[in-house]
N, C-alpha and C positions, 0 to 999 in steps of 0.2 A: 729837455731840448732848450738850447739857447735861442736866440733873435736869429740868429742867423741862419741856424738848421728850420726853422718854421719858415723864413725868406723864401729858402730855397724848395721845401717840398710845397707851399702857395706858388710860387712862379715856376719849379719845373716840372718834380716831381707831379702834382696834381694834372696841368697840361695834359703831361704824359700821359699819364691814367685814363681820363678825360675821352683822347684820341685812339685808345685799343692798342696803343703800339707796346704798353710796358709789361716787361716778365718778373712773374714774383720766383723765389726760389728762396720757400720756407725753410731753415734749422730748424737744431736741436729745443731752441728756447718758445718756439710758435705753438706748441702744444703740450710742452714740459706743465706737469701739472693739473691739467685737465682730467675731469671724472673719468673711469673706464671701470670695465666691471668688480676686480680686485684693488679698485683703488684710487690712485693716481697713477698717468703716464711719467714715469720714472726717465732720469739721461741715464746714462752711461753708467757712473758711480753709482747712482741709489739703482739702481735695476742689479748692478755685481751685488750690492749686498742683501739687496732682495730676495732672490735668487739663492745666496748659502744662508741667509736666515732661514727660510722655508726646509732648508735643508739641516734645520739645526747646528750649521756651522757657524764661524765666523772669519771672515777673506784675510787674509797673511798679510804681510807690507809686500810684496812682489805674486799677490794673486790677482791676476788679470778676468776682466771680463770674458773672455774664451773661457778660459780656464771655470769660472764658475758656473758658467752657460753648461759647458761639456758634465760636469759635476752633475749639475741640475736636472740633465737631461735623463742620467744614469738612475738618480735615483728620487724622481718627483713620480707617482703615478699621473697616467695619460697627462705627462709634460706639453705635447700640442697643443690640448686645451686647455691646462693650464698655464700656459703663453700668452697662448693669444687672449685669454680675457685680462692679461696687462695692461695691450694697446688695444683693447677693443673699448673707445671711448661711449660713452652713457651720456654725457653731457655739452654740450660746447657754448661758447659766450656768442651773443649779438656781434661783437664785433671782429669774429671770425665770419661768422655766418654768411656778415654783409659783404663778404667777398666778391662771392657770386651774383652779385650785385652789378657787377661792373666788368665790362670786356679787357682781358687781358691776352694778350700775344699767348703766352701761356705760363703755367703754374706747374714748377719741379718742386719737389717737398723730398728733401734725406731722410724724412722722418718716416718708420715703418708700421705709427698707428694709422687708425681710421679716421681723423676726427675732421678730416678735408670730405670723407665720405657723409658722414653724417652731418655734416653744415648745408653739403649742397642737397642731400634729402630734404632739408628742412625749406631750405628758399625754394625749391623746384617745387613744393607742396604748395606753398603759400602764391605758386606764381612770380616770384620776382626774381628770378633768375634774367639775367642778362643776356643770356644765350642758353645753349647746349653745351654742355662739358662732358669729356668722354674721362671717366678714370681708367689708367693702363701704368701698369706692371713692368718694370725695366726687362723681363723676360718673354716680355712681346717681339712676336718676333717683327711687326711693323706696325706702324702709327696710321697706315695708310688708310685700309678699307675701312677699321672699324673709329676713326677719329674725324673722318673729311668732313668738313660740315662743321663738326665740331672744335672746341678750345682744348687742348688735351691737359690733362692735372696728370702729370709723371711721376711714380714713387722710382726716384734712381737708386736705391737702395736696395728694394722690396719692401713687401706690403704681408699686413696683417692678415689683409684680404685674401692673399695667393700664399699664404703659408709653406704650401705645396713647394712653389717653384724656389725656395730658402731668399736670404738676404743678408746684406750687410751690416756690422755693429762695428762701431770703433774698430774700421778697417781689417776687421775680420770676417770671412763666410761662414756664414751657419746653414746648415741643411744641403739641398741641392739648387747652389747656386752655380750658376754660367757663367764665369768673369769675364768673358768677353763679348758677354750680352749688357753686363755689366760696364763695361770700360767704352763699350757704345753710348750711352746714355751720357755717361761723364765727357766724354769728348765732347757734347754738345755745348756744357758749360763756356769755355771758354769761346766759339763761337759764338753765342747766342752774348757775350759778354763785348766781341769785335763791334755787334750791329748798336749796341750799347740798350740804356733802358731796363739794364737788370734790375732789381731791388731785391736784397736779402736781408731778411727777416730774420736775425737771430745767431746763432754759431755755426762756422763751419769747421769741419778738418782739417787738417795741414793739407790734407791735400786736394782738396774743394779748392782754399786759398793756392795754392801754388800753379792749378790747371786754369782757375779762373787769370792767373797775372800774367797769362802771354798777351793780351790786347795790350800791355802795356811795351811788352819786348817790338809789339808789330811797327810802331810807329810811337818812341819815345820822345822823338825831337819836337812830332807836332803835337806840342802841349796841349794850344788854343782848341783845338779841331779832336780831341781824343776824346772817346765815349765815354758817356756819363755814364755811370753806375752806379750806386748806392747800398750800402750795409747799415743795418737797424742793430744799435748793438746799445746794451744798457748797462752806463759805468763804464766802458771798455779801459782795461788799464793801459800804461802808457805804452808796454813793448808792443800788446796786441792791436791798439792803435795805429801806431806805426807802419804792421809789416800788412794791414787790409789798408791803408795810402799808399803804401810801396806797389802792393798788387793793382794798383788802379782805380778804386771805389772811394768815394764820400763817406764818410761815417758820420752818422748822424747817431745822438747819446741818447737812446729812448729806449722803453719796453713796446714789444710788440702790439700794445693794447692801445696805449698811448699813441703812437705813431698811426694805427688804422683811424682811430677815434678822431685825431686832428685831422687827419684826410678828409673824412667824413664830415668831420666841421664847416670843410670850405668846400666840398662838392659834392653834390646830390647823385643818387647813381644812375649809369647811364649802361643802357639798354644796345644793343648790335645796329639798332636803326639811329642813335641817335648818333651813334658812333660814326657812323656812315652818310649821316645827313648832307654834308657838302658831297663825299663821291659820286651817289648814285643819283640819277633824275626820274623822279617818280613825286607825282603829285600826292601820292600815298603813299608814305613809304612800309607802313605795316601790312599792304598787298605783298610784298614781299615774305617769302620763305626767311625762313631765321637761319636754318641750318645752311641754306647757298650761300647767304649773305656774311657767313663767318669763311665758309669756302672762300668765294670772290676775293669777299678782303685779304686773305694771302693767299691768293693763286695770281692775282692780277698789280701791277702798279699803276697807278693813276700817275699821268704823266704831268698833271700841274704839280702834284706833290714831288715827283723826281724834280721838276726843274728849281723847285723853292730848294729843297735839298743840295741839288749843286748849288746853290748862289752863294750858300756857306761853307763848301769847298775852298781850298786854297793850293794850287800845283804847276809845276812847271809847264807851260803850252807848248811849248814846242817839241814837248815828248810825242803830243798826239804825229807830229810828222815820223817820228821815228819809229812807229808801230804800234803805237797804244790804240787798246781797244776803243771807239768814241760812246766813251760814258758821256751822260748828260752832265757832267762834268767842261767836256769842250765843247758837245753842243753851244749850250748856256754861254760862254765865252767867244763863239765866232771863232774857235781857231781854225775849224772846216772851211774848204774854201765854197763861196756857190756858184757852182757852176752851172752854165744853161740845162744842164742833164736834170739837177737837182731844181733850177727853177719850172724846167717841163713838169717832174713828177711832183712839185706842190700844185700847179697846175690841172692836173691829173686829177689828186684828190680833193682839188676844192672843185671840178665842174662835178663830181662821181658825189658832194656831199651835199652839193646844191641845185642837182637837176636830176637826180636818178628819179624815178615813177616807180621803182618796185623798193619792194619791202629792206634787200638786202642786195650786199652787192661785196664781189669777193674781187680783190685785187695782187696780182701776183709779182714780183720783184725780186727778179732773177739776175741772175750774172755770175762771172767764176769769182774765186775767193781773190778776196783783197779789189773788187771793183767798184768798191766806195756803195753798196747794198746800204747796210745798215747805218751809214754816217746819213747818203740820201735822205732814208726814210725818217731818220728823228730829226734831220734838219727840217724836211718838208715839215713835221705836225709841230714842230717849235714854233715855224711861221702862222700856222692855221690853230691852235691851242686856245688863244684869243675868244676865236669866231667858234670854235669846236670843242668845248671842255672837255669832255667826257669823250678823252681818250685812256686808252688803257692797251699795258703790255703784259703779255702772258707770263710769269716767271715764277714758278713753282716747281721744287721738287717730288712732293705728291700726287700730280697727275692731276687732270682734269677731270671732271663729271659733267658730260653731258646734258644730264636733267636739270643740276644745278645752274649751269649757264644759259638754259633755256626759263629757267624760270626768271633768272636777272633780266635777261635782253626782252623778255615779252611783257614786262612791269617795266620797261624804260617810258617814259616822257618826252624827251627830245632824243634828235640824232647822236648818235656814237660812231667810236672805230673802236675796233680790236685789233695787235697786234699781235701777230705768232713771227718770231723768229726761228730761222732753221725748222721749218715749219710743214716738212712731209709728212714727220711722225701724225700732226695733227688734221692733214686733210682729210680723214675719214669722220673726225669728229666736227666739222666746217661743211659738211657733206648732211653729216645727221641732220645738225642743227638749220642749215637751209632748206631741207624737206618740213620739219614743223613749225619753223616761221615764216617761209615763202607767202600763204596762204591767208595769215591771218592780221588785219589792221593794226597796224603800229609804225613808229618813227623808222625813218630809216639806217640802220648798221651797216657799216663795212667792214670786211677783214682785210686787213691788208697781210698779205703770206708771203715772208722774205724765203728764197729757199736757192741754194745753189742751180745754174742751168740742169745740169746732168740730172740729179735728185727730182727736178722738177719734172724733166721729161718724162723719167722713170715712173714714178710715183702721182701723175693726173690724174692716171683714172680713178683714183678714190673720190673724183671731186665727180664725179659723173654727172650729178643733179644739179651741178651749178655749173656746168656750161652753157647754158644760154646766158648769160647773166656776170659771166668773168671776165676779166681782162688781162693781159699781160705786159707788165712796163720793163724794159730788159738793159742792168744798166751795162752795155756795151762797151765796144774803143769808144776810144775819147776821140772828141773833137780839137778842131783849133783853137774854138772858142771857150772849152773847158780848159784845155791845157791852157790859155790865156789869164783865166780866172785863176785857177792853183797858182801862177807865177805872180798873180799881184797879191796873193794871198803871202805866198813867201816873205815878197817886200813888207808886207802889211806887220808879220812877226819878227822884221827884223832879222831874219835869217839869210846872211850874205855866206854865196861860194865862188871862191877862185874859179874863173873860165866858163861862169855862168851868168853870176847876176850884173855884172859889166856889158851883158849885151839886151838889144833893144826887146823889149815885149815880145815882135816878132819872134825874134830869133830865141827867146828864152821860152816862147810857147812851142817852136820846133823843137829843141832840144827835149822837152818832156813829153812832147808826141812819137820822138822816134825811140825814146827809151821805153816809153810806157806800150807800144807795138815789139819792141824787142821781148817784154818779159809777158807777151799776150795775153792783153788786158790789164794785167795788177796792177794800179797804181799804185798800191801800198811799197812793191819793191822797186819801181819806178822811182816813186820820192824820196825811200832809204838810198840807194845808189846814187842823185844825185848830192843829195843832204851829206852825204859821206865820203863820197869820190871814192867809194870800196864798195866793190861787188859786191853784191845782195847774198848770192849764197854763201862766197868765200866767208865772209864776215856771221852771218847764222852760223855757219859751217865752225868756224874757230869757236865760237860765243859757246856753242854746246859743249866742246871741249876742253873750253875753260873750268870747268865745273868740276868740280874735287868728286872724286871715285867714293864710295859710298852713300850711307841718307841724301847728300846733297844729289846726287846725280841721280838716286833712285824715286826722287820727289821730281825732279824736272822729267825723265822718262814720262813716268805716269801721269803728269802734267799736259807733255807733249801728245802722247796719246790720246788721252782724252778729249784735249780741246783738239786734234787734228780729228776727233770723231763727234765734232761738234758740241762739247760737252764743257761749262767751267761745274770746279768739282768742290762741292761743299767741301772746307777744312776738316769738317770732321771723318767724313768720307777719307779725302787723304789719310787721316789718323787709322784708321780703320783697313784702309787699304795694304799699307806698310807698317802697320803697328810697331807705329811711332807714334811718341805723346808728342799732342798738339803743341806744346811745348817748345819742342824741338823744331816740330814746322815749322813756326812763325821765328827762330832764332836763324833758321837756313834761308826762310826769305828775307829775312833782313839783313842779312848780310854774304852768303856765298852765291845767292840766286837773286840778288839785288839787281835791279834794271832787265835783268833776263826772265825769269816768270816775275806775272804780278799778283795782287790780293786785291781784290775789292772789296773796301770797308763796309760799305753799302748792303751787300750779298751774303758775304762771309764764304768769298768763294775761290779757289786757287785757277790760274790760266795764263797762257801763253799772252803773249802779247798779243796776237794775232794770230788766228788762224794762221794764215799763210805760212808764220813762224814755223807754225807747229807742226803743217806738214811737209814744211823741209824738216826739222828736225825730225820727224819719224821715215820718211824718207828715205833720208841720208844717213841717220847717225842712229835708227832704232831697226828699223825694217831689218830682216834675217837675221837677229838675233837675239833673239827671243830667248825671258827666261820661265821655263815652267814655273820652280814657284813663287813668282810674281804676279801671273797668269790666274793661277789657281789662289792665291790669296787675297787675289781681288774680288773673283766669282763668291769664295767663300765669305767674304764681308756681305756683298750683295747680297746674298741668301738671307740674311738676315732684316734685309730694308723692306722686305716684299713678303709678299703671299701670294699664292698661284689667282687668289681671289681678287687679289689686287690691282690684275695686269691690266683689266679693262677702264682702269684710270689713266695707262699709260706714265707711271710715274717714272723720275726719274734714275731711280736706280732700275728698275724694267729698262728703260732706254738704253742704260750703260752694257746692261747685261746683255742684251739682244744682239751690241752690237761685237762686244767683247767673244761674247760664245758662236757667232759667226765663223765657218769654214773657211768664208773670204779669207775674215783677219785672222785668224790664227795658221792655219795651213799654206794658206797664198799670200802672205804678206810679213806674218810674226816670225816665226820659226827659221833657224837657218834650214836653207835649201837641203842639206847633207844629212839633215836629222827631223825634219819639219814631219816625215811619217810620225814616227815613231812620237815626239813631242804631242804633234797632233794627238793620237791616239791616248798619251797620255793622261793629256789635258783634259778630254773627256770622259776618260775614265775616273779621273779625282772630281770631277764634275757631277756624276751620278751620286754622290753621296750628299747634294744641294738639291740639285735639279732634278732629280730623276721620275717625276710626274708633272714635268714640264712638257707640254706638246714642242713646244719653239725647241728646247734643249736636244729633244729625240727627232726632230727637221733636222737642225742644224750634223748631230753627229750621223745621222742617215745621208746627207750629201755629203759629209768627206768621207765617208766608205763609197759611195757613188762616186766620185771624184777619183776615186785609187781602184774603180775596177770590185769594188771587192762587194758584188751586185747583193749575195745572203745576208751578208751581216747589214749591208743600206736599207734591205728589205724589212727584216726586222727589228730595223729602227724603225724606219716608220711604218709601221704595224703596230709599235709598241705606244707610237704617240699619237697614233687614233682611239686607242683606249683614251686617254685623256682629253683630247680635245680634236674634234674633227673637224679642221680647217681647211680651204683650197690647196692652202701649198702644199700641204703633205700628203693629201689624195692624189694632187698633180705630181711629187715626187714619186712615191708609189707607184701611181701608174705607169709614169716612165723609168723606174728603175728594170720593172719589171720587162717591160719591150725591149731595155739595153741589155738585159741578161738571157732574153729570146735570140738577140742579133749575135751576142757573144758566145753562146752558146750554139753556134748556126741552126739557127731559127728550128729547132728538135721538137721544144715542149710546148704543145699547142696550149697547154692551161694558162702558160706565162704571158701567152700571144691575147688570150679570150680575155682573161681578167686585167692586162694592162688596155688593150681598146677600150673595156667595157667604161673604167673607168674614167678615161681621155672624154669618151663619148659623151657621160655623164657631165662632166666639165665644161665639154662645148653649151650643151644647152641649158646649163645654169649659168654662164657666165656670158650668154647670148651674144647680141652682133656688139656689145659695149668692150667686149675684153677680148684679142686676138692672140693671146698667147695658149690656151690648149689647142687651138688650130693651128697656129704654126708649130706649136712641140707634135703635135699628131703627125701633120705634115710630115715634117723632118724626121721621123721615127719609119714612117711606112716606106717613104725612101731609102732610109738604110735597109729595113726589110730588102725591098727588091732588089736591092742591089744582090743580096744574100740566096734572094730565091724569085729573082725576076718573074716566073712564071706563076705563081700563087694568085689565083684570081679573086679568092675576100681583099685578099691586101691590093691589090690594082684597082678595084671596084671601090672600096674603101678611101682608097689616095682620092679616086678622082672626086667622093662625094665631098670627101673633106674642101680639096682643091677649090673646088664650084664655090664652096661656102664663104672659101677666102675670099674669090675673088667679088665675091656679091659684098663683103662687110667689110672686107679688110684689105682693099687690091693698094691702099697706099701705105702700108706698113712695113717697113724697112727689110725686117728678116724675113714676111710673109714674101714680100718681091723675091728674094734671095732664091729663094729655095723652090719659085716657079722656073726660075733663071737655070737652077742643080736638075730641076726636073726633066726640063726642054735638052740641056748638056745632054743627060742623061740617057733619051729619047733618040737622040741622034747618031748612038754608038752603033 
């Protein structure tokens, strides 16, 4: 190492380390060498001839490692175990060991010994582990359930330890390898390279280097601002120098031993608590759980660190007018305008954070899409940030844990907020958590829960236990006084239009009040349309179809969908989705999908520019024509993010899935009209070979058979998805599948009639006077009845007790009124 390389890993690289944010991603060179039981851990060359010496041969000038492997295989007795005691390491050095020492984002290793296993046996014994490390197998099928909590150490190759499942050598499979459990793993490389903070330790493959250098294709012009990354390579000759600078990465000229050892020189190791010292507020911070507090750290963002994070941003403002999502990127900058909307709802949270008397307090922030929601809510806590540190945003693809956020928020010291974005998914778990800390002395929390109107109405009652105690701030039409504030905001960015900015305040805050009422509520397409003097949709509308027919157009579909289902999609996901190398994504964002999708550096995440975008572009230019295997090649990536064990974190490939495999979307929305049975039916059917002890999967395909009439096969779905999980909605499907094929069947089989009441009934009194939907499905069920067989007096006697019930719990519920209204009609004939 020269002056300069020791410069840089003292002032950045250590920092890094320091803070928990940097990933190691060990080579060939990290454990080359090291004791194992036959020897030494051999690369590549010394393992080929390893291998045909044991075999009494010697390797040809064109005999490949396959080639000796497959040889060896044939004719070594019990070859398994004479493998694996290659890479089964015996020994390791101190400054391996002191790895685990210290909190890391996380730790991938190519390499398929053990000696990552046995270092951290050794610090976990002694105690000085820094955390919880979970080791996992590239042939896992998800990182979710058995890693949360924990730092995950990833062999993307395979592992000595899982023999069983085979693995990679000098870009060949041996044994029973999955390459596209395989090429999952690899895809993460260059994401996890976009957020920056990699450091690799040693050599990689050509093609490690070539998946790792799209961060560089993503955004090659912003030099200043391009992730740091760094490569440990020792000696490196000049061509291989070269082409790991071309990829992106620092190289720094060291041995691995060298390079930890200096680390180690200038910083002492630090522990998940020390790591977290400035985020969390706790008077003691080792009251704390270890394993929540590795969760928290990446499920949650601290918003003082977002805002430090944008101040070294550098981008165009006046894109935020054109659709861009408000990263704390424009926060930070003021290009939002404030308006009285947004100074009421700072208003809001600073009386709710300096006068509440209870423990918690849940705040909801509604309105349709594109209504300035989420620009509001981060402009309000940028204001309050100050007075209110310890704020925090929810942002994790692995779902949430319950017990782990209850154990963070009940070791807090002072006041906090939480925020959940698009935030229905999580009202049951803001439900939980206010039933076990309502009760017990501590500072005061708030959730703030952005969620679309519709979604919110739909989905309250999960909140059930915090309605005494909630609020709703709903951001609306706009005012005079807002429209006044956006127009001096215009002026403020310098952005002048013909036939607009020439007229007075007044008149330039009418003209945005009457557009922004024209497009009902959005100001998002409100401000595009004047910004542009071109229709909102016309110009979406052209924008989608500018987009060249293939990859490029198959990456913004599944863009558009997604983010119109509330979703941005990790890049590697994309990869995964379209099985297309990440490679190629980030070559299509940069230049055919330039301005039209975007990538957040920050996330490592693909998405629309807006919402709003997105569901006109699905709308318009995806809806009814759908392609099955697009459909089905997404579900089938997902299958592999998750486990059915998984689901009660709510992670985000669960989210995608849930909504993907939905009869909504794919029967009544994806599908052309002309084919959407048949589609439908298909989709499901390629589906059962992912899902098929999924309870949600056998809901979902049991109401589009319900949906088309086709009451036996509805029935025996779900029949088949109460084997696996016995949830409301599928009891409640059931039951009323079963009463629709009583009606259809004019009302003949009384079994169908006993067993779908039975069940309704059972639903009413578990879901008590708090839920009126199996009273009004009842309702509305026993009415068709009579229509069928007027005279049946269980089902008249029935109606009425049900009726009574409504009208004592539920006389102000939309469809309950309804179908008093169908009854009275009914009554009269």
């Amino acid at each position: 190492m020269n002056e300069i390389e020791k410069k840089n890993i003292k002032e950045v690289i250590c920092p890094l380390i320091l803070s928990g944010e940097a990933a190691l991603l060990l080579g060939e060179h990290f454990s080359r060498g090291s004791s194992s039981l036959s020897g030494t851990i051999p690369n590549a060359d010394e393992l080929k001839n390893r291998l045909l010496n044991d075999c009494g041969k010697t390797p040809g000038s064109r005999t490949t490692l396959k080639d000796a492997y497959k040889y060896a295989e044939r004719n070594i007795p019990n070859f398994s175990v004479y493998f694996s005691k290659i890479f089964s390491a015996t020994k390791t050095s101190p400054w391996q060991d002191k790895i685990f020492e210290f909190v890391w984002n996380r730790i991938y290793t190519t390499n398929i010994d053990n000696s990552l296993n046995l270092s951290y046996s050794k610090v976990k014994k002694n105690g000085k582990n820094s955390a919880d490390f979970v080791f996992l197998n590239y042939s896992d099928n998800s990182i979710i359930g058995s890693s949360i909590g924990s730092i995950p150490v990833i062999s993307i190759n395979g592992s000595i330890e899982f023999i069983e499942n085979g693995f990679l050598l000098d870009n060949s499979e041996y044994g029973s390898v999955d390459s596209r459990k395989i090429s999952d793993w690899h895809n993460e490389l260059p994401a996890r390279m976009l957020i920056g903070g990699l450091i690799v330790i040693g050599e990689l493959d050509e093609n490690d280097i070539d998946a790792c250098s799209t961060a560089l294709v993503f955004d090659s012009k912003d030099v200043e601002h391009q992730p740091k990354n760094w490569v440990i390579l020792n000696n490196p000759d000049e061509i291989k120098c070269s082409n790991y600078k071309a990829a992106g990465f620092v190289v720094i000229d060291s041995t691995p031993e060298e390079f930890f050892n200096f680390v180690y020189l200038n910083i002492a190791p630090v522990g998940i608590y020390e790591a977290m010292s400035k985020d969390v507020p706790a008077e003691k911070k080792s009251s704390f759980n270890i394993k929540a507090m590795v969760w928290f750290r990446s499920a949650f963002n601290t918003i003082l660190n977002e805002i430090e994070k944008a101040k070294l941003q550098a981008g165009i403002l006046r894109q935020f007018i054109m659709g861009a999502y408000p990263d704390w990127f424009y926060i930070q900058n003021n290009v939002h305008a404030v308006t009285p909307k947004i100074e009421s709802l700072t208003r809001k949270v600073a009386y709710l954070m300096s006068t509440s008397q209870d423990k918690l307090g849940v705040l909801h922030v509604t309105g349709s899409s594109g209504s300035g929601k989420t620009t509001g809510i981060r402009a309000s806590l940028h204001s309050l940030v100050n007075l209110y540190p310890y704020i925090y945003e929810f942002d994790s693809e692995n779902g949430i844990d319950i017990e782990y956020l209850y154990s963070i928020l009940d070791n807090f010291s002072e006041k906090s907020i939480i925020v959940f974005y698009s935030a229905a998914a999580y009202y049951y778990t803001v439900n939980a958590l206010a039933i076990k800390l309502k009760d017990k002395p501590r500072p005061f929390v708030l959730f703030i829960l952005e969620e679309r109107t519709n979604s919110f109405l739909k989905n309250r009652h999960h909140l059930v236990d915090c309605a005494t105690f909630a609020t709703e701030f709903e951001f609306g039409r706009m005012s005079i006084d807002d429209a006044k504030a956006v127009a001096k905001k215009l002026d403020s960015l310098s952005i002048i239009f013909e036939g607009f900015s020439n007229n007075t305040i007044d008149q330039r805050a009418k003209i945005i009040l009457d557009s922004e009422r024209g497009y009902n509520g959005d100001l998002l397409s409100t401000l595009f349309s004047l910004t542009t003097h071109e229709n909102f949709e016309d110009r979406i509308y052209k924008e989608y179809h500018s987009v060249a027919e293939g990859s490029p157009r198959d990456i913004l579909e599944v863009t558009a969908i997604m983010s119109s289902l509330g979703f941005s999609i990790p890049i590697n996901y994309m990869s995964g989705f379209l099985e297309i190398e990440p490679r190629e994504i980030m070559e299509k964002m940069s230049h055919d999908l330039m301005g039209i999708a975007v990538m957040s550096k920050a996330r490592m995440q693909v998405m629309c520019r807006h919402r709003v975008i997105a569901d006109f572009y699905f709308k318009n230019c995806i809806a009814g024509k759908g392609n099955i295997n697009l459909v089905v090649g997404i579900l089938e990536f997902l299958s592999r993010q998750f486990t059915i064990a998984d689901i009660r974190y709510h992670p985000l490939a669960y989210e995608i899935y849930r909504k993907i495999i939905s009869f909504n979307f794919l029967y009544d929305d994806y599908f052309p009209k002309s084919s959407r049975r048949k589609d439908t039916e298909r989709t499901y059917h390629e589906a059962q070979r992912f899902f098929g002890t999924d309870g949600v999967f056998w809901l979902q395909f049991g109401r589009f058979y319900r949906k088309i009439g086709e009451f036996d096969n509805a029935i025996d779905c779900f029949r088949t998805g109460l084997m696996f999980y016995d949830s409301f909605q599928t009891r409640h499907s059931l039951g009323t599948a079963l009463l629709e094929k009583f009606v259809a069947t004019n009302c003949l089989d009384e079994d169908l009639y006993a067993e779908g009441v039975a069940i309704l009934d059972e639903e009413i009194i578990r879901r008590g006077p708090r839920d009126p939907y199996p009273t009004t499905t009842m309702c509305k069920l026993l009415l068709d009845i009579m229509q069928v067989r007027p005279s049946n007096t269980d089902v008249n006697e029935r109606f009425l007790s049900c009726m009574n019930n409504g009208l004592k719990n539920f006389k102000d519920d939309i469809t309950f009124q309804r179908i008093i209204k169908r009854y009275y009609s009914m009554s009269e004939r």
